[in-house]
C-alpha positions, -999 to 999 in steps of 0.1 A, spaced: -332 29 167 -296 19 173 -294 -8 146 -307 21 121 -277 41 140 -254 15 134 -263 10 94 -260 50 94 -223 50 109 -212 21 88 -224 41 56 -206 70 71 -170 50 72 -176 33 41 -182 66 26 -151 84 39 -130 55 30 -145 57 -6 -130 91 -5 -96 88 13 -81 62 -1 -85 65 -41 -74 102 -34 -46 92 -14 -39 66 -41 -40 93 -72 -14 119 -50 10 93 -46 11 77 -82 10 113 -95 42 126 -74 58 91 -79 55 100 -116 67 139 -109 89 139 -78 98 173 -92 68 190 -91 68 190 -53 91 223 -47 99 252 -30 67 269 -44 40 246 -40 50 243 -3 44 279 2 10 281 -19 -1 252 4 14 272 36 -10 303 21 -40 281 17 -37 270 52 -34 303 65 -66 314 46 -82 280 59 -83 292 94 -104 319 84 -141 301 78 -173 320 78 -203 299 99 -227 282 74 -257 258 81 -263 227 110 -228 233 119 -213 241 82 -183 264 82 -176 281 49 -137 287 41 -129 310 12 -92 289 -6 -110 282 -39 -96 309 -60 -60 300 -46 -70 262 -55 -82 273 -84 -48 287 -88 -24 263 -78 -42 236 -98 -39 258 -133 -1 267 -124 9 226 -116 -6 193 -126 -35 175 -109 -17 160 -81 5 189 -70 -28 205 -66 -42 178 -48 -13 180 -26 -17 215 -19 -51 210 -7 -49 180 11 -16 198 36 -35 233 36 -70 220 42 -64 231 80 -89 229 102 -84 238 143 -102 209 152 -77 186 146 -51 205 171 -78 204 193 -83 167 189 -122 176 183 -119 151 147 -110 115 144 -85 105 121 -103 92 97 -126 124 101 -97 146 97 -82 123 65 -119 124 49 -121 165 54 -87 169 38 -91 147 10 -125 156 -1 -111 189 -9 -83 174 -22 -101 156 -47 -121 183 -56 -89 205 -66 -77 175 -88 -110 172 -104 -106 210 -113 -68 211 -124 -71 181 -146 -107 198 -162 -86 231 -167 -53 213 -179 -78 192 -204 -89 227 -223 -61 255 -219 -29 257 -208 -17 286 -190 16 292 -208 -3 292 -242 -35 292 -246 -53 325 -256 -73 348 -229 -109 331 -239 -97 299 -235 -82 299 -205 -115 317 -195 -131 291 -206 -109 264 -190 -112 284 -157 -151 277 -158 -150 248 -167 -126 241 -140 -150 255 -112 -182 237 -125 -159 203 -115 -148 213 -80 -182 226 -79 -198 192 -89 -172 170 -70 -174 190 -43 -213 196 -37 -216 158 -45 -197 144 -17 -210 169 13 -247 162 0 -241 125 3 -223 127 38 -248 154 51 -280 133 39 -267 101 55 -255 118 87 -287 138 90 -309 115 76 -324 145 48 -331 133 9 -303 148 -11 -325 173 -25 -334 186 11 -293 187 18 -285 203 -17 -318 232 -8 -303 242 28 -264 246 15 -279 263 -16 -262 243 -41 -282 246 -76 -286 279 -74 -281 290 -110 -277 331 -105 -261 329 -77 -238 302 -92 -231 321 -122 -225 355 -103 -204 339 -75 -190 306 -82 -179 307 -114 -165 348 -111 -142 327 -84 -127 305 -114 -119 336 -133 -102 352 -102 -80 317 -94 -74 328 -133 -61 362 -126 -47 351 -97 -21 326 -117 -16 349 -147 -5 374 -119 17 348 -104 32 340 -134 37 378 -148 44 394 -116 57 383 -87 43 355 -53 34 384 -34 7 394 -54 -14 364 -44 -15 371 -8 -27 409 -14 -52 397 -39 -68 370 -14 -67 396 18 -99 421 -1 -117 387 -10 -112 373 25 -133 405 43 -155 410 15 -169 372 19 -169 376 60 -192 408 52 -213 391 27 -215 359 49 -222 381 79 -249 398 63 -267 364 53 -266 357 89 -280 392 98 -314 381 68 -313 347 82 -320 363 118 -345 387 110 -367 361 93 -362 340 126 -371 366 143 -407 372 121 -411 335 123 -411 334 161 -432 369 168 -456 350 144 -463 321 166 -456 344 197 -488 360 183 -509 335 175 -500 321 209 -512 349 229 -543 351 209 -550 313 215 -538 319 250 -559 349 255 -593 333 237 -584 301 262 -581 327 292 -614 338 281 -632 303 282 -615 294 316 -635 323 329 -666 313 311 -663 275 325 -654 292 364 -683 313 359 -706 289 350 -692 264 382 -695 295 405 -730 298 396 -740 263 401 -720 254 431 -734 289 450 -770 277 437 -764 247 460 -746 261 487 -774 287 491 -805 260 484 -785 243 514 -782 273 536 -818 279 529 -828 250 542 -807 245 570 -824 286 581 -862 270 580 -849 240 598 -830 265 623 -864 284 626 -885 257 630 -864 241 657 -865 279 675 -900 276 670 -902 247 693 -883 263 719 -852 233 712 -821 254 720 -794 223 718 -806 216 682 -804 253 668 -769 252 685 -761 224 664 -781 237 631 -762 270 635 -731 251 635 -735 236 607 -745 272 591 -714 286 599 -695 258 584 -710 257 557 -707 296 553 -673 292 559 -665 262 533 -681 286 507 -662 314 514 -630 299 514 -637 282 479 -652 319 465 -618 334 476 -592 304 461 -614 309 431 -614 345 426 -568 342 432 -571 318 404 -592 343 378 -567 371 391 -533 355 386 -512 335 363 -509 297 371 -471 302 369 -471 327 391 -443 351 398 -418 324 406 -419 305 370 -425 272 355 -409 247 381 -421 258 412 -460 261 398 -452 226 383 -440 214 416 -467 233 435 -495 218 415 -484 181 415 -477 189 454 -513 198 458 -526 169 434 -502 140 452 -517 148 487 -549 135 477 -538 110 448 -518 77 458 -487 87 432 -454 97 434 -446 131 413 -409 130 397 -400 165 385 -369 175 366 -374 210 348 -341 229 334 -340 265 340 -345 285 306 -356 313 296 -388 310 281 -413 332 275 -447 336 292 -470 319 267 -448 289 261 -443 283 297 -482 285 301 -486 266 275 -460 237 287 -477 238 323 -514 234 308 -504 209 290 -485 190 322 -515 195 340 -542 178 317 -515 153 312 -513 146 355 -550 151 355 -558 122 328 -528 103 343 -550 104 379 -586 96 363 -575 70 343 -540 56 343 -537 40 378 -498 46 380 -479 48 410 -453 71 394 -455 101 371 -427 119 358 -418 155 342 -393 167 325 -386 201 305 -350 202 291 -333 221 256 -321 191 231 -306 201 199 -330 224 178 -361 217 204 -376 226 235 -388 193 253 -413 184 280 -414 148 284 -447 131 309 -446 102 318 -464 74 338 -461 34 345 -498 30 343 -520 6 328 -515 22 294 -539 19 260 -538 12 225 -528 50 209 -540 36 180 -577 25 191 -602 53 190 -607 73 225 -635 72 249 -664 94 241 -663 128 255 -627 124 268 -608 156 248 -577 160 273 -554 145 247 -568 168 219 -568 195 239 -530 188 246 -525 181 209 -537 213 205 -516 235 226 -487 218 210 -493 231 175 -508 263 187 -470 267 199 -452 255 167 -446 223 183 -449 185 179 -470 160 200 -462 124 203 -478 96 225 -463 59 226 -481 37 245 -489 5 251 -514 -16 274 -496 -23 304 -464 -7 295 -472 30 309 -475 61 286 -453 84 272 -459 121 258 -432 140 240 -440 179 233 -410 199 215 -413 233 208 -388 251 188 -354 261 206 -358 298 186 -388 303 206 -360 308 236 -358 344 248 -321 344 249 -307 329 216 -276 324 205 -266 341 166 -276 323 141 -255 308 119 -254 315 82 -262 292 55 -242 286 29 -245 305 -7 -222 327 -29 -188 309 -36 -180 287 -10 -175 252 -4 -194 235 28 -177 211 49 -187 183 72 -165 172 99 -149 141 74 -151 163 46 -126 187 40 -124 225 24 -112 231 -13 -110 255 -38 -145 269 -40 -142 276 -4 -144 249 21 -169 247 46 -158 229 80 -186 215 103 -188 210 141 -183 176 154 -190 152 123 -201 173 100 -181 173 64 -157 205 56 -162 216 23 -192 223 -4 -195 247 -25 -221 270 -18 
């Protein structure tokens, strides 16, 4: 696992480096050509696309959308290629890096991806029209055609970082930012080229000030637009989970149903015996009063009582159990802690039990202790350890219960014993819950069983995040935002994509 780590982070550096430096290298020759076209103005557009850089809407896995591609746009039809590079690369801001949240090379790879992205797109626009000149359709033209660049440069590096960092095809990255999208594209996208268009006829015609009042409406109308993805995005989470929550109880309910059956059925044969026993012991009691032998009907009576009273006690633990909730009113870690308390006194293993606090719901948590229990239960019949372990924690996107033993093990992938279902039935419960089930073991080495349910299954959830679409770019922490809107990521997730 670590050397495929490894191999993952070294294509993650190689990657960024392919980025920062030839961008870094095409800025400098371009201003060492033009010292002049670094002024008064271009500082202040890139001061302005900073300022609307620290606004970013939340996207997917982290993503952050950032809404500067019509001012890219702008700045890269108004100057040549590298002044609009330059603008980017000083007013991709990002918080993180005053935070110190980025490394360098992170923060050099976020920048410059959006950088490069507003290069491709002035020198695609300076290529077909020129602002000063060329007629209204071509400079429409030009403005498209200058989007459809950032667009592709853009969307191409993000995919590429996201697929190696998460480990995703590039087809699987490319469908959860929603990049390929043709409608939406169209309708979004490019309508931001022709407003970086307006924007830099304005600019030219008017006066600076106009750019800042024509970016403010954008700005809220993208938050809203964002906001109300998120708003879709939970409402199918929410279907998703009262989906499984439903099929869970059902499950739950027909498994209930069957424990009742199976409890019945045990009642009936263990009274059978207890009574046959009773019965007998009577006629012995009768016949021994019969013969006048008062010690031995003392004794016989004893023994009726006791065994009266073993039956009753077992009738009664039985009857709790049909009337109440294994979990009881107290919650998952104390009936796990109760239960492998009650199975240790009589079992030669120690119990290890580390259980987070979270709030899950009812079914799940049943679900998670039923399957702990057939997991201790096969552990005792068949594993010989000396140590078991438990463990229920929240990791990432999942809800975990790891079991664990140092027993003698088996071959997972040798068929199992006849009539020995305990790890179907767990397998079971795991998909009837929208989880995974996952069993490593080895003769001799002890076995391990990993159940994750899904985190949204938690009753207390945080907002989802949107997912990228509309006219934005999508950024990973080492890739920066740009002109179609950058997108900034948590920890090392790229900055900008277009969405």
């Amino acid at each position: 696992m670590s050397v495929l780590s490894d191999r993952r982070d070294r294509l993650l550096v190689f990657l960024q480096l392919l980025v920062v430096i030839p961008t870094l290298a095409l800025i400098g020759m371009g201003i060492a050509d033009d010292p002049q076209m670094v002024d008064l103005e271009l500082v202040g557009l890139a001061a302005l696309v900073a300022l609307v850089e620290l606004l970013p809407v939340p996207a997917w896995r982290g993503l952050q959308l950032s809404v500067g591609l019509p001012l890219l746009l702008m700045i890269g039809m108004l100057n040549p290629p590298a002044g609009a590079g330059l603008a980017a690369l000083v007013g991709a801001s990002d918080p993180r890096e005053f935070k110190g949240q980025v490394t360098v090379i992170q923060a050099a790879f976020n920048r410059c991806q959006i950088a490069l992205s507003a290069m491709a797109a002035s020198w695609t626009f300076h290529a077909v029209a020129d602002i000063h000149t060329s007629p209204t359709r071509v400079l429409i033209l030009g403005a498209i055609l200058a989007s459809v660049a950032d667009y592709a440069v853009n969307s191409g590096i993000v995919t590429a970082f996201m697929s190696i960092k998460l480990r995703l095809s590039p087809l699987a990255v490319a469908r959860e930012l929603r990049i390929g999208r043709i409608g939406e594209f169209i309708v979004s996208y490019l309508g931001l080229g022709v407003l970086g268009l307006a924007l830099a006829v304005l600019f030219l015609q008017v006066q600076w000030w106009i750019v800042p009042i024509g970016i403010v409406p954008l700005v809220f109308a993208r938050q809203m637009f964002f906001r109300s993805q998120a708003l879709e995005e939970a409402h199918k989470e929410l279907q998703d989970r009262e989906q499984v929550l439903k099929t869970l109880s059902n499950a739950m309910a027909e498994e209930r149903a069957d424990e009742r059956l199976q409890i019945a059925g045990y009642l009936h044969d263990d009274l059978a015996q207890v009574l046959f026993r009773l019965s007998i012991q009577v006629d012995v009691a009768r016949k021994l009063l019969e013969k006048d032998d008062i010690p031995a009907v003392r004794d016989q009576l004893e023994k009726i009582r006791e065994s009266k009273q073993a039956t009753s006690d077992r009738i009664r633990a039985l009857i709790r159990d049909l009337h109440r909730s294994p979990l009881g009113a107290k919650g998952l870690a104390e009936a796990l802690e109760s239960f492998t308390d009650e199975v240790g006194r009589d079992a030669d293993v120690t119990y290890h039990r580390d259980i987070d606090e979270m709030p899950l719901p009812a079914p799940i948590a049943l679900l998670i202790f039923h399957i702990a229990r057939e997991a201790v239960m096969n552990s005792l019949k068949h594993a010989r350890a000396a140590d078991f372990w438990i463990g229920v924690h929240e990791d990432a996107d999942s809800i975990v219960l790891e079991l664990r033993d140092n027993g003698v093990g088996f071959d997972v992938d040798a068929p199992g014993p006849e009539g020995h279902f305990g790890m179907a039935m767990m397998r079971e419960r795991a998909q009837v819950g929208g989880g995974t089930f996952d069993v490593q073991s080895a003769p001799g080495e002890g076995t391990t069983i990993t159940v994750k349910f899904p985190s949204s299954l938690l009753q207390a959830e945080a907002p989802p995040q949107a997912v990228t679409g509309g006219a934005g770019d999508v950024q990973a922490e080492g890739a920066s935002p740009d002109t179609s809107g950058s997108t900034r990521g948590d920890d090392d997730f790229p900055r900008s994509v277009p969405a």
